[in-house]
C-alpha positions as CSV (number, residue, x, y, z in Angstrom):
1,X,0.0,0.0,0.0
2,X,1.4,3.3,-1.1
3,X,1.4,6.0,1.5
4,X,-1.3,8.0,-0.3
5,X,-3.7,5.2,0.2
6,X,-2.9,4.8,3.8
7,X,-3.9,8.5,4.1
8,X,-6.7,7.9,2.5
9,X,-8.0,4.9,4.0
10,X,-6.9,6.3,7.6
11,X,-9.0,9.6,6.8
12,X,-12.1,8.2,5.4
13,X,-12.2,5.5,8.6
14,X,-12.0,8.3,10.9
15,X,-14.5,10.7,9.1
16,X,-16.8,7.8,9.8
17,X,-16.1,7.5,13.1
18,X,-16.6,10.7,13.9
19,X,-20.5,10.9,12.2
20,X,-23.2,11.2,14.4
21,X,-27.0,9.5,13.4
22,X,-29.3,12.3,13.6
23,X,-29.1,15.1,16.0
24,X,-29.1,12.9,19.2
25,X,-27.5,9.6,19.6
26,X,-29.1,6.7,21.3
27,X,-28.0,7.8,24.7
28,X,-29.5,11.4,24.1
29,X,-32.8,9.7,23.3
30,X,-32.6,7.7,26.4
31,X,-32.0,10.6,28.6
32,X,-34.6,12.7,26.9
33,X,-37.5,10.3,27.2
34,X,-36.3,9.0,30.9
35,X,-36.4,13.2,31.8
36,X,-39.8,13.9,30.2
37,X,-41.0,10.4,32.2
38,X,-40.4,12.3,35.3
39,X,-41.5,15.2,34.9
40,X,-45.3,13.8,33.6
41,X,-44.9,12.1,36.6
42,X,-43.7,14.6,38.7
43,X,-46.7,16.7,37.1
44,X,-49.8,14.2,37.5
45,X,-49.0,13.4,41.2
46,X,-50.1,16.3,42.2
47,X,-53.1,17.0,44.0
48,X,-54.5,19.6,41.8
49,X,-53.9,17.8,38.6
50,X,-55.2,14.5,40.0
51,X,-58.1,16.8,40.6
52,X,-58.3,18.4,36.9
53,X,-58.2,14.9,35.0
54,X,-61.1,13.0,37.2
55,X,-63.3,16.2,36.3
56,X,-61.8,16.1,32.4
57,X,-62.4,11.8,32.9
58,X,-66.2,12.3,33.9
59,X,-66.9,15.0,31.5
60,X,-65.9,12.0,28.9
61,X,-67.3,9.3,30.6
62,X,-70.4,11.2,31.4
């Protein structure tokens, strides 16, 4: 192998390396759906909103 196509083969590996899929990576995703988990949880365990969905729940229910 000549040394131009060692460069080469050595750049295009780590241009690859270095690419991301999308604008969040798997971990991102993870964290970003674990953080909004706990905050709708953090949200409908409260005593006003428990409140708010049984009235919205019997308005639907009748």
């Amino acid at each position: 192998m000549s040394k131009a196509e060692h460069i080469l083969s050595s750049n295009t590996r780590s241009i690859r390396s270095r690419r991301r899929s999308g604008f969040l990576g798997t971990r991102g995703i993870v964290a970003l759906l674990a953080l909004t988990t706990l905050l709708l949880f953090v949200f409908f365990t409260q005593p006003q909103m428990r409140e708010t969905v049984k009235a919205w729940i019997s308005l639907i229910t009748g």
